[in-house]
PDB file of N, CA, C and O in Angstrom:
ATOM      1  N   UNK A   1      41.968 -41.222  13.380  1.00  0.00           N
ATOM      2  CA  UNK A   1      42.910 -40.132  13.254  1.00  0.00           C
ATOM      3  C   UNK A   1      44.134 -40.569  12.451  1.00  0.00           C
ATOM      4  O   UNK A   1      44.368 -39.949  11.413  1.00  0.00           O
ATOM      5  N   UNK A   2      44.951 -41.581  12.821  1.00  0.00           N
ATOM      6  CA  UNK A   2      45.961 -42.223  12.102  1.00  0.00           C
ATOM      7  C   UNK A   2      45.608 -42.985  10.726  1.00  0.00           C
ATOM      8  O   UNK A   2      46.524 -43.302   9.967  1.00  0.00           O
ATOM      9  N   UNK A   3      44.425 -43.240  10.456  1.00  0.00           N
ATOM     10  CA  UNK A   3      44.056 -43.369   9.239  1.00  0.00           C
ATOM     11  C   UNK A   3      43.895 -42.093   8.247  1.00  0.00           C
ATOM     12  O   UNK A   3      44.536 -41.957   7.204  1.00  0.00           O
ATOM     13  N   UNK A   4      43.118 -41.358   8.653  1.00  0.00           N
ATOM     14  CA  UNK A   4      43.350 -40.044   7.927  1.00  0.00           C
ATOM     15  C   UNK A   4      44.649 -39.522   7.665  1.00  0.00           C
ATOM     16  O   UNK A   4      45.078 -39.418   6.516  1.00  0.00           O
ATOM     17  N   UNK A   5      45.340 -39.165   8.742  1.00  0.00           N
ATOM     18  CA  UNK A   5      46.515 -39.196   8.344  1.00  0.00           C
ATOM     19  C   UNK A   5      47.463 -39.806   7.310  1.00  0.00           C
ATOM     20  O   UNK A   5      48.231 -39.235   6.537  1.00  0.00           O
ATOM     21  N   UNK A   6      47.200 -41.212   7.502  1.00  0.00           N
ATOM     22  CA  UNK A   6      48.157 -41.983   6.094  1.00  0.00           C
ATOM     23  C   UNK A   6      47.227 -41.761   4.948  1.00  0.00           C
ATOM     24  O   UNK A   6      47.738 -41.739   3.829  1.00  0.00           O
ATOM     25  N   UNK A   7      45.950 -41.594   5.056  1.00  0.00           N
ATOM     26  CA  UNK A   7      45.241 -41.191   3.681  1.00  0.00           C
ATOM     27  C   UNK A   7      45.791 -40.300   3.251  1.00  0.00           C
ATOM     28  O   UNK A   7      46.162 -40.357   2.078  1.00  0.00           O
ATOM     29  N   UNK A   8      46.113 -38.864   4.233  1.00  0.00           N
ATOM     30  CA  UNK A   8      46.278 -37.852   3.406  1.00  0.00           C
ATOM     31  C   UNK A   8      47.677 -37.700   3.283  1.00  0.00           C
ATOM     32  O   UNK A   8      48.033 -36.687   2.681  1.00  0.00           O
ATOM     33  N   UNK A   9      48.709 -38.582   3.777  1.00  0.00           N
ATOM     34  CA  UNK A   9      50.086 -38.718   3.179  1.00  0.00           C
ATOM     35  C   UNK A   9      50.085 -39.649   1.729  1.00  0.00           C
ATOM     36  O   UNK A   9      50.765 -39.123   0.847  1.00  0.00           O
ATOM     37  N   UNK A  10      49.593 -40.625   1.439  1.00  0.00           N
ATOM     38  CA  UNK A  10      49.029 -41.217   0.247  1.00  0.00           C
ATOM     39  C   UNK A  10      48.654 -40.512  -0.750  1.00  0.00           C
ATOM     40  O   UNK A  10      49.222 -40.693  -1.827  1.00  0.00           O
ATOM     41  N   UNK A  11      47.476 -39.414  -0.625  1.00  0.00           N
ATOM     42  CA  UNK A  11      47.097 -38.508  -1.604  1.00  0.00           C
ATOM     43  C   UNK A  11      48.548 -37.493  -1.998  1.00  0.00           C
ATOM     44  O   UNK A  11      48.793 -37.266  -3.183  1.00  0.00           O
ATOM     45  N   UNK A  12      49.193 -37.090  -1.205  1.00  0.00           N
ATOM     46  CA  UNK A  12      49.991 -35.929  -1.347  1.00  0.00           C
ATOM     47  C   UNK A  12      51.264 -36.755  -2.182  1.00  0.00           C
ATOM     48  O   UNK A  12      51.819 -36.295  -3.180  1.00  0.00           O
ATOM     49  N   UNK A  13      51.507 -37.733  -1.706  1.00  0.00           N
ATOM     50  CA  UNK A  13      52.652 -38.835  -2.739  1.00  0.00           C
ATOM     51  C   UNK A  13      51.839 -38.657  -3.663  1.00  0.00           C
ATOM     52  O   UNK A  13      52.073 -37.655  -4.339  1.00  0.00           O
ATOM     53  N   UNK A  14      51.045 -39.198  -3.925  1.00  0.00           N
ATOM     54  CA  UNK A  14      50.106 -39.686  -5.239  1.00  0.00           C
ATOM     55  C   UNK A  14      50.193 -38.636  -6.448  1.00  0.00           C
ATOM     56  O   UNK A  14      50.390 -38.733  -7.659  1.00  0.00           O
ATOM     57  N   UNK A  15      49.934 -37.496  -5.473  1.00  0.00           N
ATOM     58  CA  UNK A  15      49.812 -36.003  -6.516  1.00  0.00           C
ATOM     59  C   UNK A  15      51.586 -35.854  -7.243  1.00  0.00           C
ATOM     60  O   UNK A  15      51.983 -35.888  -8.408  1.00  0.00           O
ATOM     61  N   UNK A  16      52.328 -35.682  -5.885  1.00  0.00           N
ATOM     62  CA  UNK A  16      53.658 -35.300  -6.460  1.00  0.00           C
ATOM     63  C   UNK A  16      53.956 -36.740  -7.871  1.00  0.00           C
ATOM     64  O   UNK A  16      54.349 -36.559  -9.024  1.00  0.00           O
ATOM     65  N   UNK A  17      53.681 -37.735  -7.361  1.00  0.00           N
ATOM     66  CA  UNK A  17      54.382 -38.470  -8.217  1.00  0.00           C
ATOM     67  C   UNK A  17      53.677 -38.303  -9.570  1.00  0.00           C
ATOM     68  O   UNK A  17      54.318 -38.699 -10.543  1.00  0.00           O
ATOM     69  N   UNK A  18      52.669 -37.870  -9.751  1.00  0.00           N
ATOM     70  CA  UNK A  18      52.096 -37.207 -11.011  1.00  0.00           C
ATOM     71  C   UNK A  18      52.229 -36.469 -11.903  1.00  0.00           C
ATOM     72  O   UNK A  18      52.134 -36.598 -13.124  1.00  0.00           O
ATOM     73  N   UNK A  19      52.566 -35.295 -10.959  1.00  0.00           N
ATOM     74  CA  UNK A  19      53.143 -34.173 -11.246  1.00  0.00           C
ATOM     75  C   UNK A  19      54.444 -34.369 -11.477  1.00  0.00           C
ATOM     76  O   UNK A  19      54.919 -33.242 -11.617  1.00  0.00           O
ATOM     77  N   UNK A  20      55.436 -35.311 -11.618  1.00  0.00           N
ATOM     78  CA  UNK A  20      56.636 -35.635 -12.197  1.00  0.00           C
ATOM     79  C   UNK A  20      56.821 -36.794 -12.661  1.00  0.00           C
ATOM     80  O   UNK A  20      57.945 -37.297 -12.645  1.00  0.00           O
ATOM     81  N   UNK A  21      55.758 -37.425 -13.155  1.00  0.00           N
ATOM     82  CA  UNK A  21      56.038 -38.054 -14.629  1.00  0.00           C
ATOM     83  C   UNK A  21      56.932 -38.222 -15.669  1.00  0.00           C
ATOM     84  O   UNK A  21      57.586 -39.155 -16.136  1.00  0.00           O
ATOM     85  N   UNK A  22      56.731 -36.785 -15.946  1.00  0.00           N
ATOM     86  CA  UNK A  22      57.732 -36.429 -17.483  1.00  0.00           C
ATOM     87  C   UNK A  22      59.390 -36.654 -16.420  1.00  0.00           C
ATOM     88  O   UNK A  22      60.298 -37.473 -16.566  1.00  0.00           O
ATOM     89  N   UNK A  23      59.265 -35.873 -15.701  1.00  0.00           N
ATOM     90  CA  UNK A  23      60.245 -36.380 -15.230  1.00  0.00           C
ATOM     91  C   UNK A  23      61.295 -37.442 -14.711  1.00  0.00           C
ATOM     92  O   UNK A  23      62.522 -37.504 -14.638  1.00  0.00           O
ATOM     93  N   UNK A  24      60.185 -38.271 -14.376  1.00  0.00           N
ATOM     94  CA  UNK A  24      60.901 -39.476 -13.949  1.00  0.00           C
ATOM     95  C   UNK A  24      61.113 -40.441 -15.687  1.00  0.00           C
ATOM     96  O   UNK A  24      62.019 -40.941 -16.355  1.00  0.00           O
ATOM     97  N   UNK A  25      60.356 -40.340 -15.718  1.00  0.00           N
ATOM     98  CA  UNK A  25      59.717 -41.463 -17.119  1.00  0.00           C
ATOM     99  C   UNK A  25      60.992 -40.788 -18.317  1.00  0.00           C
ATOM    100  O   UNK A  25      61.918 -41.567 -18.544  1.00  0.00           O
ATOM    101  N   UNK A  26      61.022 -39.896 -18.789  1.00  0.00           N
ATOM    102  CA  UNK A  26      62.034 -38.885 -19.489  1.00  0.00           C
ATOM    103  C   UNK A  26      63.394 -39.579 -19.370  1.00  0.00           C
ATOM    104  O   UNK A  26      63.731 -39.938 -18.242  1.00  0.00           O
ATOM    105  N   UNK A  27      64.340 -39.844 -20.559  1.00  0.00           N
ATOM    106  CA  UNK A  27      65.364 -39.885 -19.728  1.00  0.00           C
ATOM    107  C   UNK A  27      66.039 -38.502 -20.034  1.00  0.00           C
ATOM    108  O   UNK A  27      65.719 -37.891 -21.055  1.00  0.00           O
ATOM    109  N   UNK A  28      66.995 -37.989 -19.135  1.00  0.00           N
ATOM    110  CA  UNK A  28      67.556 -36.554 -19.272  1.00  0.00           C
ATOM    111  C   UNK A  28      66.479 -36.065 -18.940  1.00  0.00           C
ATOM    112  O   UNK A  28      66.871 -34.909 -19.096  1.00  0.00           O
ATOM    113  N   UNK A  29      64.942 -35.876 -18.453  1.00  0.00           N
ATOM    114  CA  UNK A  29      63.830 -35.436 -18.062  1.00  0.00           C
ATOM    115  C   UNK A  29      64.183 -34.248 -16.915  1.00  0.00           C
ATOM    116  O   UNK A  29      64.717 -34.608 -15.866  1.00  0.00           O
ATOM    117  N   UNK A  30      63.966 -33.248 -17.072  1.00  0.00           N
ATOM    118  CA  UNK A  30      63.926 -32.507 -16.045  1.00  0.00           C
ATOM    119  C   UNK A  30      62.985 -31.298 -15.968  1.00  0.00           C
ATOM    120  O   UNK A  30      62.749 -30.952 -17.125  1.00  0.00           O
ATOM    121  N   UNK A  31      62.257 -30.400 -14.962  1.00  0.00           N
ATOM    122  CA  UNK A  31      60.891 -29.729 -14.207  1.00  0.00           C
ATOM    123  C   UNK A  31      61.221 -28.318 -15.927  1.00  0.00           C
ATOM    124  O   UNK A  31      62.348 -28.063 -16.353  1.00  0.00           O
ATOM    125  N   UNK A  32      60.505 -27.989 -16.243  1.00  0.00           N
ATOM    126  CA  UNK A  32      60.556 -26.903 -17.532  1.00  0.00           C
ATOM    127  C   UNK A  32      60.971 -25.468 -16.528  1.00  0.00           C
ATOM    128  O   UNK A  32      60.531 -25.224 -15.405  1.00  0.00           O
ATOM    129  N   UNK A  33      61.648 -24.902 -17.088  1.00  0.00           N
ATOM    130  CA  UNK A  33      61.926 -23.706 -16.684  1.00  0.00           C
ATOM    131  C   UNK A  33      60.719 -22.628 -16.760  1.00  0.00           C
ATOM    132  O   UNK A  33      60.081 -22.514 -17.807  1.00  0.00           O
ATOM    133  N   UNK A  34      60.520 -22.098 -15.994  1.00  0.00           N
ATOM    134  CA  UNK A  34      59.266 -20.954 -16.117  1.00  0.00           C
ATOM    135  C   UNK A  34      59.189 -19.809 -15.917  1.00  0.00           C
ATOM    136  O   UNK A  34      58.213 -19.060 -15.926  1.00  0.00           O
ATOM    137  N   UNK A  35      60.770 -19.541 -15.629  1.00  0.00           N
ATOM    138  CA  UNK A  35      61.028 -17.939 -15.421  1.00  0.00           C
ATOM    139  C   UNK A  35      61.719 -17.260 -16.696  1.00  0.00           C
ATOM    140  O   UNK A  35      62.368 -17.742 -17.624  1.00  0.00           O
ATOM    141  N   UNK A  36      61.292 -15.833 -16.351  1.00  0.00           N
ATOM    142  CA  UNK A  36      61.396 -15.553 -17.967  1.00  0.00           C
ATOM    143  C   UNK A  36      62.229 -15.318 -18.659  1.00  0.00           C
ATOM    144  O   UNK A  36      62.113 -14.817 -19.777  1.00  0.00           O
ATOM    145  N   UNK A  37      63.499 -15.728 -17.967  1.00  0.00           N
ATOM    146  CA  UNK A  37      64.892 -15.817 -18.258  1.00  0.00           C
ATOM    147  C   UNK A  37      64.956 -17.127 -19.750  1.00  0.00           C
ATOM    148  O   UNK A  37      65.619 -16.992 -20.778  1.00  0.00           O
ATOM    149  N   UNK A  38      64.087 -18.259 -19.404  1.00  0.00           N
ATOM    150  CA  UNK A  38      63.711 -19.386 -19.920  1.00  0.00           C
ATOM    151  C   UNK A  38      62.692 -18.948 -21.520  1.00  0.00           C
ATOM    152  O   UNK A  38      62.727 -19.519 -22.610  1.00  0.00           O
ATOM    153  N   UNK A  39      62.152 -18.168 -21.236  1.00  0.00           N
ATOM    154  CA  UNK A  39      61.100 -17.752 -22.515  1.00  0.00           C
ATOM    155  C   UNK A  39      61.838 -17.215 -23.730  1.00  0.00           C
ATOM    156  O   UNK A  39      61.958 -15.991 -23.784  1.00  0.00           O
ATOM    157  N   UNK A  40      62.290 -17.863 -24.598  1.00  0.00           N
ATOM    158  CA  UNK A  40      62.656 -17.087 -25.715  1.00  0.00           C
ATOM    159  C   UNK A  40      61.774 -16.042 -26.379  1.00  0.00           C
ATOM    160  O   UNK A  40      62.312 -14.937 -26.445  1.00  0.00           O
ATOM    161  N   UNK A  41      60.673 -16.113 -26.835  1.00  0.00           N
ATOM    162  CA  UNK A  41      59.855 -15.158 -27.244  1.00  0.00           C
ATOM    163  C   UNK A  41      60.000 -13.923 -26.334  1.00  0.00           C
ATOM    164  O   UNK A  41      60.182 -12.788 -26.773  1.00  0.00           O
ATOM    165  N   UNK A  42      59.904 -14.243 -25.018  1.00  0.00           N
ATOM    166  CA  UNK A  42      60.201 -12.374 -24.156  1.00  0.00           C
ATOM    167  C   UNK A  42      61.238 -12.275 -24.312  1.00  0.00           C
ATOM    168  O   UNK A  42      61.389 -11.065 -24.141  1.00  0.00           O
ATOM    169  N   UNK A  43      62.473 -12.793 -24.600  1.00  0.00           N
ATOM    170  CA  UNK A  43      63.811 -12.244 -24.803  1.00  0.00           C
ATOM    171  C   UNK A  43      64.368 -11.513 -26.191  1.00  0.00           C
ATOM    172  O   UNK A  43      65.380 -10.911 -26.551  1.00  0.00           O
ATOM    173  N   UNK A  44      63.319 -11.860 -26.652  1.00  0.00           N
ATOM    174  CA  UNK A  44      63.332 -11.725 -28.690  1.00  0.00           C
ATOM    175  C   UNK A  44      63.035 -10.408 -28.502  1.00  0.00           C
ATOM    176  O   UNK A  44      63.644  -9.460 -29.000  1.00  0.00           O
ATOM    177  N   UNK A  45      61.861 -10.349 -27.602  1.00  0.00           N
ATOM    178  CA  UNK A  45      60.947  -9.195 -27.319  1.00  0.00           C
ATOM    179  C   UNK A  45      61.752  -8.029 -26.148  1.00  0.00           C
ATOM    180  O   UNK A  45      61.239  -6.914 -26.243  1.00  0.00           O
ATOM    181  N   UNK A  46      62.588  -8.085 -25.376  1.00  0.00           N
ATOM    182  CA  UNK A  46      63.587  -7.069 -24.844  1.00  0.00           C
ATOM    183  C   UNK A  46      63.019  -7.108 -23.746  1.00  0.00           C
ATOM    184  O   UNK A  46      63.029  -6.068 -23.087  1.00  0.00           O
ATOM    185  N   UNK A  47      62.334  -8.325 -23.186  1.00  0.00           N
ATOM    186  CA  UNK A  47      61.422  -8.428 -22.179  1.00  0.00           C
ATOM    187  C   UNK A  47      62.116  -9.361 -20.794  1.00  0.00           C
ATOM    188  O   UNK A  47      61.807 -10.528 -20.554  1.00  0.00           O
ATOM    189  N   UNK A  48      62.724  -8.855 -20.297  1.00  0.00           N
ATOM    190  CA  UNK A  48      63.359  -9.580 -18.960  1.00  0.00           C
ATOM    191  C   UNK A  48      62.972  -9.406 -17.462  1.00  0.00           C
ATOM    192  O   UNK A  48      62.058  -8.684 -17.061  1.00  0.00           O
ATOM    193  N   UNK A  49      64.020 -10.377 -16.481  1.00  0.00           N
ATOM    194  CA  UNK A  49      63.230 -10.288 -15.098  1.00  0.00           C
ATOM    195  C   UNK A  49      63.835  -8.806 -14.622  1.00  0.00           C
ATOM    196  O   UNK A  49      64.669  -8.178 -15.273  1.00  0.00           O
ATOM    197  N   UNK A  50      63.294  -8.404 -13.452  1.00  0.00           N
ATOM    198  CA  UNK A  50      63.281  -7.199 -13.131  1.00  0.00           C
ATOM    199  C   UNK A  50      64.878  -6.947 -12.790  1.00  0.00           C
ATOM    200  O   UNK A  50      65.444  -5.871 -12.979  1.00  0.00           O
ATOM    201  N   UNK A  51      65.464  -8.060 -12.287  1.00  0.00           N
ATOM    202  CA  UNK A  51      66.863  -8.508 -11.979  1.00  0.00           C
ATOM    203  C   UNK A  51      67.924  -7.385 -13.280  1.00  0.00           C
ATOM    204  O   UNK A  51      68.518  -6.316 -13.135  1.00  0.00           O
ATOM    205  N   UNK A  52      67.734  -8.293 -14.452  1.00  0.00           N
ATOM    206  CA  UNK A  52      68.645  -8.452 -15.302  1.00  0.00           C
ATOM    207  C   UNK A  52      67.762  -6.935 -15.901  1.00  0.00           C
ATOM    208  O   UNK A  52      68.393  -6.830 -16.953  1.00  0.00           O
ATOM    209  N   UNK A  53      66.950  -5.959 -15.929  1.00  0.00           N
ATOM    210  CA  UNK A  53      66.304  -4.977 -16.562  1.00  0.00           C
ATOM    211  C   UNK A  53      67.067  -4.136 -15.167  1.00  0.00           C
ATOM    212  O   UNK A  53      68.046  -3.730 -15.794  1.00  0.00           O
ATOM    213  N   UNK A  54      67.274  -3.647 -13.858  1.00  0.00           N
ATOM    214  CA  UNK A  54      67.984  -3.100 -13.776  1.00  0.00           C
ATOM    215  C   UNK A  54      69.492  -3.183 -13.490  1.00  0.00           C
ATOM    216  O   UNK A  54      70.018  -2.236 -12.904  1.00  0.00           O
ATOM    217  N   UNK A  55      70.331  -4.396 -13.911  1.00  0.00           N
ATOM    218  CA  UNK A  55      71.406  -4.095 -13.785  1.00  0.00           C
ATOM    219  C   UNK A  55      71.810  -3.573 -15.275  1.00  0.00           C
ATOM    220  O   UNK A  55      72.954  -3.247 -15.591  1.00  0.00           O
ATOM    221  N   UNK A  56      70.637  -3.548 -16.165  1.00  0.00           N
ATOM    222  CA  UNK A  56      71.106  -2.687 -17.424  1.00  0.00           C
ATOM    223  C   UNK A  56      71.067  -1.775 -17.563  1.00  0.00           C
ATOM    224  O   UNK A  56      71.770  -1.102 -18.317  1.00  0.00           O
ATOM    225  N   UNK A  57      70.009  -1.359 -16.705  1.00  0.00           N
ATOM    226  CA  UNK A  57      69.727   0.117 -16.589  1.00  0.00           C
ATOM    227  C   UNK A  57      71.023   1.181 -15.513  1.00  0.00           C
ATOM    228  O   UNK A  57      71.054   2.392 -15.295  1.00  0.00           O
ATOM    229  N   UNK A  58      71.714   0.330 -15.170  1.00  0.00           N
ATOM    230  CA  UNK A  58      72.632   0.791 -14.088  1.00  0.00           C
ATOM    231  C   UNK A  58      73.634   0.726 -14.956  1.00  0.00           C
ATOM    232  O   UNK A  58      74.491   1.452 -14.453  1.00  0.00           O
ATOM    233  N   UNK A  59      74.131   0.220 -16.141  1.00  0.00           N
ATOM    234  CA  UNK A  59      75.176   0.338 -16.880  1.00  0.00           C
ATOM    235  C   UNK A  59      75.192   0.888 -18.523  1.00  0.00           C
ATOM    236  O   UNK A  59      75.324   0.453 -19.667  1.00  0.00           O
ATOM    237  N   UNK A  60      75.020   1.830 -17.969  1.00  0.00           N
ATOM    238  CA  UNK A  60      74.944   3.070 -19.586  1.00  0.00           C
ATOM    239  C   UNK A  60      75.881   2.692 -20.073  1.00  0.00           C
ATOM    240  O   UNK A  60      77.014   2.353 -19.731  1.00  0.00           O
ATOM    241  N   UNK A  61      75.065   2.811 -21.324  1.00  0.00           N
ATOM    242  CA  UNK A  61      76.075   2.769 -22.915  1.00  0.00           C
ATOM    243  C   UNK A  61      75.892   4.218 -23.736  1.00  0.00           C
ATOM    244  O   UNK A  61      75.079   5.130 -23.586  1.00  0.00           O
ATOM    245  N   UNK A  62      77.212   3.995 -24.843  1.00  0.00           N
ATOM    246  CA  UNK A  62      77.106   5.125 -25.131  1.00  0.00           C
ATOM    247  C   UNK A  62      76.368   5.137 -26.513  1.00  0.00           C
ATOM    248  O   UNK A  62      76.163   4.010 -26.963  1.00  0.00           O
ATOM    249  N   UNK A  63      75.945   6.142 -27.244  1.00  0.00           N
ATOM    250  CA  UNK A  63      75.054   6.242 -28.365  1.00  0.00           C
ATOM    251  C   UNK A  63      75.664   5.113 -29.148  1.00  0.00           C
ATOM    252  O   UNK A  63      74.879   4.166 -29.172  1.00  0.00           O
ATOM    253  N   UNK A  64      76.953   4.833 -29.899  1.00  0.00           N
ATOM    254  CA  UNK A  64      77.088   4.050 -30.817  1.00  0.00           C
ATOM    255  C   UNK A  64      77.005   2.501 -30.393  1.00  0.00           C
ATOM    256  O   UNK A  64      76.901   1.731 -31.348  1.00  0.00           O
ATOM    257  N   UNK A  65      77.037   1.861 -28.978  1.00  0.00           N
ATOM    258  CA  UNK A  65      76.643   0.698 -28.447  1.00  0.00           C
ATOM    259  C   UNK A  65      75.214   0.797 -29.083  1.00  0.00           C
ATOM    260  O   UNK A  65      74.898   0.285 -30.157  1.00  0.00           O
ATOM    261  N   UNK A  66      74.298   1.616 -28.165  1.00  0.00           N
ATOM    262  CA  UNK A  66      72.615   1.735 -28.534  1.00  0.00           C
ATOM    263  C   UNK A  66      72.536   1.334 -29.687  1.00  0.00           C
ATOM    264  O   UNK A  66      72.434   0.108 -29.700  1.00  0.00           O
ATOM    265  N   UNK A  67      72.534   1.812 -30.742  1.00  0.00           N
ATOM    266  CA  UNK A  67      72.434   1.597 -32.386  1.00  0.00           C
ATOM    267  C   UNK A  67      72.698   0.444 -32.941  1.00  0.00           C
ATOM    268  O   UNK A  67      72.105  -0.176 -33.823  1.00  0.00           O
ATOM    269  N   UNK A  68      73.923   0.148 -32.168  1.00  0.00           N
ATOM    270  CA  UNK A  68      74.498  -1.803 -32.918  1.00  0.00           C
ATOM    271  C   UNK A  68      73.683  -2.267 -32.337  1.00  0.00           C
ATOM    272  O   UNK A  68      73.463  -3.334 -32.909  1.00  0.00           O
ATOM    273  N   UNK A  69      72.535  -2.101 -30.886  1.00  0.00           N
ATOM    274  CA  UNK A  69      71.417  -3.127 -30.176  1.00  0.00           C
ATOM    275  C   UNK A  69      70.715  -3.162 -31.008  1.00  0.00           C
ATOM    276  O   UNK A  69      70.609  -4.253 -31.568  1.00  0.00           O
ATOM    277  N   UNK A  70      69.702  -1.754 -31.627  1.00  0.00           N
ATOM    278  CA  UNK A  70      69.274  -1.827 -32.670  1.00  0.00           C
ATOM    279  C   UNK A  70      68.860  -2.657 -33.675  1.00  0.00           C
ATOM    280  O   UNK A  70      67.753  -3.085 -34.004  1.00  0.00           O
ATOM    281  N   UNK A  71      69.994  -2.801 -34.106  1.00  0.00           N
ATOM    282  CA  UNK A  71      69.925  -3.301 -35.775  1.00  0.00           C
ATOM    283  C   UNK A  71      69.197  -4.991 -35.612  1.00  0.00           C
ATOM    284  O   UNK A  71      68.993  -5.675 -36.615  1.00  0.00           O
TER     285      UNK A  71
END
């Protein structure tokens, strides 16, 4: 029982320390951002988290704001 146990605390170190590699090894290394706050291409694209899509939607602009987004 206590062998299994430290086996499967061994495996679970083993994994994490894998899984942060780049990180440790990196210097300034740190986990990549993955929310889509982080994605330039969806932001290019007018594509945000649901967060930041309605507090825009809660703050109307008027026609000549709209148009300068536009361009």
């Amino acid at each position: 029982m206590l062998t299994t146990l430290l086996f499967t605390v061994l495996i679970i170190v083993i994994c994490v320390a894998l899984l942060a590699v780049k990180v440790i090894v990196k210097k300034g290394g740190e986990f990549p951002n993955t929310h889509i706050e982080g994605n330039k291409a969806l932001g290019e694209k007018g594509i945000y988290c649901a967060k930041t899509q309605h507090r825009q939607a809660m703050n109307p602009r008027n026609l000549e704001e709209r148009m300068k987004g536009m361009k």
